[in-house]
N, C-alpha and C positions, 0 to 999 in steps of 0.2 A: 753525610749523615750515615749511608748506607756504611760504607767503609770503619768509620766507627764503631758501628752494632758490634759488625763482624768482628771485630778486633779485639771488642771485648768482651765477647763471647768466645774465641778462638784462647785467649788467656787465663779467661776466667775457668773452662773447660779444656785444660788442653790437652789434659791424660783424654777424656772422652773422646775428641778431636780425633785427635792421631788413633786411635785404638778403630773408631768407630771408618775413617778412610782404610785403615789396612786392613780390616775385616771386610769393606764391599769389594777391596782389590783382590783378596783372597778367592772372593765366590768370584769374583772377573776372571781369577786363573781357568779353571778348566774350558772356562768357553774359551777365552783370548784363544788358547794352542788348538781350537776344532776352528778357527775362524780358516783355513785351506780348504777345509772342507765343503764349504759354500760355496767358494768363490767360481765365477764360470771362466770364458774368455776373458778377451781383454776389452770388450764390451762397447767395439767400435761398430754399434748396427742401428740402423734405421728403420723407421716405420713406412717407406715407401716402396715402388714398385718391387724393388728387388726381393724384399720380404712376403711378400703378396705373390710374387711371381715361384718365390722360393717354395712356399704352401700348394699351390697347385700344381708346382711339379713330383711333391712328395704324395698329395693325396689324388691325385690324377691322373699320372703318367708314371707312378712307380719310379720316379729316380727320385736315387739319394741328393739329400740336403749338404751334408759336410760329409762327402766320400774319403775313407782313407785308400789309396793308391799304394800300390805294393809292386815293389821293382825290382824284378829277377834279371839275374844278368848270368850269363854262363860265363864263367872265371877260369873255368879248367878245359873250355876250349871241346868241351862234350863234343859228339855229333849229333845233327839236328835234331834225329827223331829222338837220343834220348834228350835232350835240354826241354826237346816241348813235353817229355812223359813226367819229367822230372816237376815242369810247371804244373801241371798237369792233378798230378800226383799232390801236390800240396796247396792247390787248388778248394780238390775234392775234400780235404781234411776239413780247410776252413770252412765251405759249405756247410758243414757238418755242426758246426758250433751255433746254437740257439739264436734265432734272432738277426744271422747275419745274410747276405744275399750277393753275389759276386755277378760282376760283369764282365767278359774280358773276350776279346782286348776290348779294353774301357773307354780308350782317350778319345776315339774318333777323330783322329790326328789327319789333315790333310796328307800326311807323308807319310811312307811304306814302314813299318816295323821291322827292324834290322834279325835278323835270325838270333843273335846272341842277346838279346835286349826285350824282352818281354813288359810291359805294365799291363796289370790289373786294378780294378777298381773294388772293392768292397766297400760294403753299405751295413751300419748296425740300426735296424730297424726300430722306432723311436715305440715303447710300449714292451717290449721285449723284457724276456726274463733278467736278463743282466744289463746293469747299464755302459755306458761306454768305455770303461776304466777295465770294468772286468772282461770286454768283449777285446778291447787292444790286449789284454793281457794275456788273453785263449787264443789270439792271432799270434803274437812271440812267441807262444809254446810250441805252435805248430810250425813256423818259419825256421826254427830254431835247429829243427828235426831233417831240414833238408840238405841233402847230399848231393855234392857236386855242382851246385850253383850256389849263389849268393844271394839273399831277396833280405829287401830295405824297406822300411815303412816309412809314409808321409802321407801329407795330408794334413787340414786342418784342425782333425782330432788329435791328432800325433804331435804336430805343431804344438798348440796350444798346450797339451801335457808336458812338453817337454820346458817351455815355456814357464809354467807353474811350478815345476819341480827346482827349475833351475832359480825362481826368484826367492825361491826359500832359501837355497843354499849362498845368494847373494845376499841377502838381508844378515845371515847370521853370520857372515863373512864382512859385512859393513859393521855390522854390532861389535866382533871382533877387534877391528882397529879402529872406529870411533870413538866408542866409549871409553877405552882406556886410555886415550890422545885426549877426550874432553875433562875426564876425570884431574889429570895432568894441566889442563889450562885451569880448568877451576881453583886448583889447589896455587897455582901459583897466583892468579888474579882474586882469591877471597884470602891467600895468606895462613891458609891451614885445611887439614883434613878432613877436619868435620864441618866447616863451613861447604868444603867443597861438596860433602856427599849428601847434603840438603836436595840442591838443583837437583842433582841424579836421582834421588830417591821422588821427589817429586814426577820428575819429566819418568819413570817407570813405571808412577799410579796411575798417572795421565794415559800411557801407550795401553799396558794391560786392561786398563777400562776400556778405554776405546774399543779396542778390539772387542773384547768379550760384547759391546754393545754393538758392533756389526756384524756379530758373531750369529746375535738372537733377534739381526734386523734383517740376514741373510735366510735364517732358519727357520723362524718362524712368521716372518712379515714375507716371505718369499720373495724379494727384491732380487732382483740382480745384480750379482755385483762384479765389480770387474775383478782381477788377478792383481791390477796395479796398486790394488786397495792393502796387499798384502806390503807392500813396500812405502806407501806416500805415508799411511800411519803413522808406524817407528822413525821414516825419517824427516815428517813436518812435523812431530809430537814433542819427540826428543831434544829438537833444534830449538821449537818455541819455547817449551814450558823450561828448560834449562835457561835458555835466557829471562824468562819474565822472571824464575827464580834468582837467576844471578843479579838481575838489578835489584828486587827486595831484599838478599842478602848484603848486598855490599850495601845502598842506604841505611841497614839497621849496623852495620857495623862502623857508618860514619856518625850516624843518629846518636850510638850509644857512648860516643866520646862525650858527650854534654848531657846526658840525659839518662834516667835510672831506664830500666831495661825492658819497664811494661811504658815508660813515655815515649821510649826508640819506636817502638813496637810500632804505638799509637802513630807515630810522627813518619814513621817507613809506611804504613798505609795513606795515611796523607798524601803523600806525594808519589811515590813509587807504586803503591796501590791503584793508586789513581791514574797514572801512567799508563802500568799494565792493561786495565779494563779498559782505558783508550785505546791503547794498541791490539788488543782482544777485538775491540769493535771494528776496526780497519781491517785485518784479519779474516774476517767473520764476513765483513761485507763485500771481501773479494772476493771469498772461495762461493758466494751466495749467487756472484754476477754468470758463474757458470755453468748454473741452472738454466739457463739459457740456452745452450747448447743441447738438444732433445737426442742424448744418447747413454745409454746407460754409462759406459766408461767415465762420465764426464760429473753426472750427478751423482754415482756412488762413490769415487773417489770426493766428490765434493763433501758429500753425507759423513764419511769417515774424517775427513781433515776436520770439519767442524763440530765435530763429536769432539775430536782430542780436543781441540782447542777451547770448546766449551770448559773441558773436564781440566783443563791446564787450569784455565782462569779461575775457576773454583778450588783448585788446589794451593794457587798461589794466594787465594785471600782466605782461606782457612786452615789449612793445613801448616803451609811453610810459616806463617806467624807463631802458629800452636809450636811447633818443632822449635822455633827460635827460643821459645820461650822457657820451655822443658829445657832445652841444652846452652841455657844460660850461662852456666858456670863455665862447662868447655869451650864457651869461646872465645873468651879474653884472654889471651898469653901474652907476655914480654915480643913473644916473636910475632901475631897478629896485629900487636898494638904499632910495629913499627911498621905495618905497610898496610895502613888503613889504605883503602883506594874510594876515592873522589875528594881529597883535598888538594889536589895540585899539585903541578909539579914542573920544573924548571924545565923542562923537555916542552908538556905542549901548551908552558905561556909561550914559549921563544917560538914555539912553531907558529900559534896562532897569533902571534906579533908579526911576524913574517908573512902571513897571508892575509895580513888585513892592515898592511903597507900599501902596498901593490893589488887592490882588489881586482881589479877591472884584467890585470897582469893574470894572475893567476887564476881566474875564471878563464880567460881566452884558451891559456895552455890545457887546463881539463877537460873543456870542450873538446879542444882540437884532435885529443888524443883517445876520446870520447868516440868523437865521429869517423877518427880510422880502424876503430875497433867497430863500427857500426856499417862500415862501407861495405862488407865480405855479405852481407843480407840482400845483396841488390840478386845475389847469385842461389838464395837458397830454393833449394829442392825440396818438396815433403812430399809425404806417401805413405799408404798402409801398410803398417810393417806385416813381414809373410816370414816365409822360412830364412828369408836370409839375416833377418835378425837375433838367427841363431848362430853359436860361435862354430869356427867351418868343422867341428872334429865330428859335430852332431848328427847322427845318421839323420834324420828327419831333414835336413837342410841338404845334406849329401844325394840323398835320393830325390827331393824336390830341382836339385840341379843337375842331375844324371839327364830325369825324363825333359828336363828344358834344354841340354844340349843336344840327347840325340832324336827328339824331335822337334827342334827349334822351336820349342813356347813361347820364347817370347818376341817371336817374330808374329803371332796370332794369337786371335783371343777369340771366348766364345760368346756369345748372345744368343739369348732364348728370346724369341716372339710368340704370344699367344694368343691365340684370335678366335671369332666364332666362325667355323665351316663354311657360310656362306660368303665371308670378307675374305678369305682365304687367298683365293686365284689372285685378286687384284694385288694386296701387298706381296704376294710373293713375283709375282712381275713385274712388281716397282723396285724390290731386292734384286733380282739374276739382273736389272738394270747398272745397278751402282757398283761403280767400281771401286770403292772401299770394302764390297764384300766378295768374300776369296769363293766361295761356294756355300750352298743352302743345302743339310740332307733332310733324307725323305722324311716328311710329315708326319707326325704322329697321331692320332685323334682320339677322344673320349666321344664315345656315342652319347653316355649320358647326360653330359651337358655342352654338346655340340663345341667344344673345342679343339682347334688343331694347333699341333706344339711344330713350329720353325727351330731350327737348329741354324743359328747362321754364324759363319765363320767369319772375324775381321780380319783386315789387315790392324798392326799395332798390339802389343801386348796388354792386358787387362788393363796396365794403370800409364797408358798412355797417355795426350792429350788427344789423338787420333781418333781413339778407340771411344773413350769417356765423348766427346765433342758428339760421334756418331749415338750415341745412345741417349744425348741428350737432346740433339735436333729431332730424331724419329720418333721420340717419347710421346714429341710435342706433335710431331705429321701424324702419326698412328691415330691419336689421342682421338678425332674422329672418327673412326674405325671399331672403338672400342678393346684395341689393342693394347696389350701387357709386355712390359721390353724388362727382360732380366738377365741374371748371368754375373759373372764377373766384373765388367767394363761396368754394368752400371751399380752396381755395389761402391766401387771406387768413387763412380760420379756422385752417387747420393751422398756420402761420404765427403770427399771434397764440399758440396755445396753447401749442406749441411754447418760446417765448420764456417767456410769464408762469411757465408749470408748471416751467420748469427753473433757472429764476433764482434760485429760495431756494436747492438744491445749488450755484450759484456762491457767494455769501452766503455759505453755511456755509462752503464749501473758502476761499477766501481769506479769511475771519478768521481762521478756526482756525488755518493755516497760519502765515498771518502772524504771529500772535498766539504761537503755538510757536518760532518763530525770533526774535523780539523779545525773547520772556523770556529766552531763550538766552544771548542776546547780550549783555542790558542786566541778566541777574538779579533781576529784578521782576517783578510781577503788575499793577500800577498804569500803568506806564510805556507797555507793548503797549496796556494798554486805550484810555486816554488816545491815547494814537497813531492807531490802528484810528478809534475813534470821531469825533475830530476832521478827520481823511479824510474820512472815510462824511458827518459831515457840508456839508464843506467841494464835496463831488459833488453834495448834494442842493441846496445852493444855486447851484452850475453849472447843475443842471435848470432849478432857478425861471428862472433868467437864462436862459438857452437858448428856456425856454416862453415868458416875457415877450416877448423879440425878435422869434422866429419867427411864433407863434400872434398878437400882435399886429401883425406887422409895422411895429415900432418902426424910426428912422432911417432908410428908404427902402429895408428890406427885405420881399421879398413873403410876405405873409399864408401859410402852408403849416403841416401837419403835421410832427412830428417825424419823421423815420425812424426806422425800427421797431429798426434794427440799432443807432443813434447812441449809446441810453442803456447799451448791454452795452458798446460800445466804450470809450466815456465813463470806463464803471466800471473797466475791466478797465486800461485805459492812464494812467490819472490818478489810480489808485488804487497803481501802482507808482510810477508818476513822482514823486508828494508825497511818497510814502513814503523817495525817496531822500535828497532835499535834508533831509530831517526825520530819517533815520538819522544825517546826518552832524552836525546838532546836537546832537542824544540823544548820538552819541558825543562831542563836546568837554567837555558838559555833563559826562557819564561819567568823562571822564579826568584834569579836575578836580575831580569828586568822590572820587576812586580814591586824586588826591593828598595830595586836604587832608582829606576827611574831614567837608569844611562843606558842606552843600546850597546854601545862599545864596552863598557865594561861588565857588560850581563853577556856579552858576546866570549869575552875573554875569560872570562871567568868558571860561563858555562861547559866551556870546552876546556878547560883545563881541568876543571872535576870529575867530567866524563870520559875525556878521552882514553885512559886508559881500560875504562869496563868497556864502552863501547868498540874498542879492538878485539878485544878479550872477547865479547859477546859475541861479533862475529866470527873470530878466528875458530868458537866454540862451534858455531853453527856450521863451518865450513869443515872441520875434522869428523859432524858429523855424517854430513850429507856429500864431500866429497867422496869418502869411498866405495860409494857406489857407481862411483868413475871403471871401478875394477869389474863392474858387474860383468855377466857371460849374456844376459839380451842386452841387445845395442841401446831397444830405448829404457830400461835403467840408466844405462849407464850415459846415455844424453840427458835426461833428468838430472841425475848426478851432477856434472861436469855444467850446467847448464844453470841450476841453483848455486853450485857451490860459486862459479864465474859473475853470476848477476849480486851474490853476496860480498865478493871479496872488489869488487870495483864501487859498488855502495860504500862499504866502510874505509876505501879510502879515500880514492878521487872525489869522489861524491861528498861521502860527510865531513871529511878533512881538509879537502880544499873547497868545494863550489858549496857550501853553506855558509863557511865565515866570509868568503869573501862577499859573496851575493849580500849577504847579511849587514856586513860594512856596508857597502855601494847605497844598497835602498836607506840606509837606516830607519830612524823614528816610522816610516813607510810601512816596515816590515810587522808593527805593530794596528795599523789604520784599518780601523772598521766602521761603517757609514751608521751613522747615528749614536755612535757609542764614542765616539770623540777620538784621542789617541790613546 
């Protein structure tokens, strides 16, 4: 009924419609392009020790929180005494700049500092007249001014900037060659011009809304949001709403072979309508399950996917009808009429006469081929991405690996202990005991609330198993004591735990979910399962392939870890996405089985009408979110490569082979629901 109203409100109005969406996309402009401006890190932090410990090393013990490190190197071979005047000397300048406070030498590095090799630690003091952007940018000016050595910034302020700068220039660099590649598929799968530029124009109301609505959910709700937010947007917005538009287009252009052009209308809401806000709801209920996950990164990129997605779905039931509607006339031509797409075609009956021959045959080989793309997972690595996630030319990564070769970082890592004065003696003599720790320096203490700050040195680099393992047993010994274990290593740990311990709650909420909405819709038991599970598998062999690439550094990509956030993303965005293009099958198959009452020919049939948009639909999705394969941070462009792989094995193996035949095999089964008969 709802879908109805719509439809004929959307027709009856449709000058209003269209006028009344691109006048709110208008006012969405200016916010959309300020939305960099909010955005913080990449918004991988927790609300445990290490944050807690982080606060009382800033307001207690004067050390900075996110130190940026500055790395002087004498390059001209100076002598001593001038290389240290010359550090010296530009030093003194930064001092100098509002707000900032230097340490140096900073590192407390168990090993000697080489005479050509300096690091410094500067701190921008959090309340200060300028904020961080402008305090790194008074630091450049002054570094910039030195002679006869070289000095390099890094650090996680550094990092992170350059991180953000660069995901801009990736985004508009995906924009670049997707959309003109999607425009291109469109035009040849809707069979002209202006059919094609429907999807686009829709799925660019969808993105610029969005944005501008995280724009003043960043600005003014003070939310945090992460960096990633700036990139999942445009490329889950894009991929969706061009698809949920490309199935109501091509429906009404099959509709309006038999039908005057406000009953197409009526009749592409019915069913493709209906479709979409199913698969909206699938969608919606996975990016929901990863609210689950207590980190900003996870629930703001979620808050933004489900904005666009919202804004798709409303766009697609009021807008792209209204547009259909107005550009009535331009869409029938001699040359659209001869490749109407979803009436069949000799290509995929004989395919899916072929696969529903040999059901059982051609389910085995997809699996098989399934599960060796799934086997390279037994080996994956993940980990908090740092500087090396930056591409190698970027000084910020250059200088973060300078000070880790010539004072072997990551051969050690630091932990902070904090305890009250009088617990003091005992844990530190339980420390100079264990031989995982390299050395303890000397104590710091606040008088006024009797605490003493441990410096303890590991064995094991920050995001070891060593390192992490040690901060998580002592967390628990200490915890008597009233002791605080921070630092690096347990950033990591919180981090890691964080994710593994809350993942089965995502699992559970997005099957379950799903799985309640599928049978809903499809009146089965078999059909959700089937669905759900050939997803889930269809991500696990995205992993393999992901791990294989990365972890091996296959084709001329560099050897790295996974990031740690990639695989929830992965799950959370390609687990809607499949599920849509895989709704809109389910439903053809449905409403030929609905007709005839024959599983086998609602099988055959369904897939012959579809198969062509649903290649098409993917092929769309994957020109748009594959080129962020090319991205310059590694976890884009794992994202990338990672969507676009869990996309392109869904719409083939998956939908093309292991649904028709699975579908054969169970038959009449695949329709059985307890108390509602066959």
């Amino acid at each position: 009924m709802i879908f109805r109203r719509l439809t004929s409100l959307s027709i009856r109005h449709s000058s209003w419609v269209i006028a009344l969406w691109l006048l709110v996309t208008a006012i969405s402009v200016p916010f959309a392009v300020r939305l960099p401006s909010v955005l913080g890190d990449h918004g991988l932090t927790t609300d445990g020790q290490y944050a807690q410990v982080q606060k009382m090393l800033d307001r207690e013990f004067q050390m900075p929180d996110e130190p940026i490190v500055l790395v002087f190197e004498n390059v001209k071979s100076l002598p001593h005494i001038d290389f240290q005047s010359s550090v010296s000397d530009v030093l003194v300048r930064i001092g100098r700049i509002g707000g900032v406070t230097i340490s140096s030498p900073p590192v407390g590095s168990p090993r000697k500092v080489r005479a050509e090799y300096v690091p410094a630690v500067v701190s921008v003091l959090p309340g200060s007249s300028g904020d961080k952007k402008k305090a790194l940018d008074r630091i450049r000016e002054e570094i910039s001014d030195a002679s006869g050595i070289e000095v390099r910034m890094t650090g996680k302020p550094v990092v992170q900037e350059d991180v953000n700068r660069l995901s801009g220039k990736d985004l508009a660099a995906a924009e670049r060659i997707g959309l003109p590649v999607a425009f291109v598929l469109l035009t040849y799968a809707l069979g002209g011009v202006v059919p094609a530029m429907i999807p686009l124009a829709a799925g660019g109301i969808s993105v610029l809304m969005a944005m501008g609505v995280m724009y003043g959910i960043g600005y003014y709700g003070g939310l945090s949001l992460s960096v990633f937010v700036y990139n999942v947007i445009p490329m889950v917005g894009m991929a969706v709403c061009i698809d949920f538009a490309l199935l109501m287009v091509s429906r009404y252009r099959e509709e309006s072979q038999r039908l005057s052009v406000s009953q197409a209308i009526m009749a592409t809401m019915a069913t493709s309508g209906r479709t979409v806000a199913v698969s909206a709801a699938c969608v919606i209920l996975a990016l929901i399950g990863t609210f689950y996950i207590r980190m900003p990164i996870f629930n703001s990129v979620a808050l933004g996917t489900l904005a666009v997605i919202a804004i798709s779905l409303l766009v697609n039931l009021t807008f792209v009808p209204a547009l259909l509607f107005v550009w009535r006339q331009r869409f029938v031509s001699h040359r659209t009429r001869r490749s109407i797409p979803g009436g069949g075609t000799k290509f995929w009956r004989g395919f899916v006469a072929t696969m529903m021959k040999r059901p059982l045959t051609a389910a085995f080989l997809a699996i098989l081929l399934l599960t060796i793309c799934i086997y390279p997972i037994h080996s994956m690595q993940v980990g908090v991405p740092g500087p090396e996630s930056l591409p190698k030319e970027r000084e910020a990564r250059q200088a973060a690996e300078a000070v880790s070769d010539k004072l072997q970082t990551n051969r050690f890592s630091q932990a902070f202990v904090i305890v009250e004065s009088n617990r003091a003696t005992r844990i530190r003599s339980d420390l100079e005991q264990d031989p995982a720790v390299l050395r303890i320096e000397s104590a710091k203490s606040n008088m006024d609330n009797g605490h003493l700050l441990l410096t303890v040195w590991l064995r094991g680099k920050e995001s070891s198993k060593e390192a992490m393992n040690w901060v998580r047993e002592h967390t628990l010994r200490y915890a008597a004591f009233g002791a605080l274990i921070g630092g690096e290593p347990k950033y990591h740990q919180e981090v890691h735990e964080e994710i593994q311990s809350r993942m089965k709650y995502v699992l559970l909420f997005v099957i379950v979910s799903n799985f309640i909405v599928l049978a809903a819709a499809f009146r089965s038991l078999l059909i959700p399962l089937k669905a759900i599970a050939m997803i889930l598998i269809g991500i696990g062999a995205s992993y393999g392939i992901l791990s294989w690439l990365f972890q091996e550094g296959r084709f001329g990509l560099e050897p790295t870890d996974i990031a740690i956030m990639i695989p929830v993303f992965i799950f959370g965005l390609a687990f809607g996405i499949s599920m849509d293009y895989g709704i809109f099958l389910l439903s053809r198959i449905y409403e030929r089985y609905r007709e005839t009452g024959d599983h086998e020919q609602a099988i055959r049939e369904g897939m012959a009408s579809s198969g062509k948009i649903i290649v098409s639909a993917a092929t769309i999705m994957i020109a748009v979110t594959a080129p962020f394969a090319l991205a310059g941070v590694s976890g884009v462009k794992q994202l990338g490569i990672g969507i676009a792989t869990a996309l392109f094995l869904d719409a083939t193996i998956i939908r093309m082979v292991l649904v028709p035949s699975l579908m054969k095999y169970f038959g009449k089964w695949n329709w059985w629901l307890p108390f509602m008969g066959n």
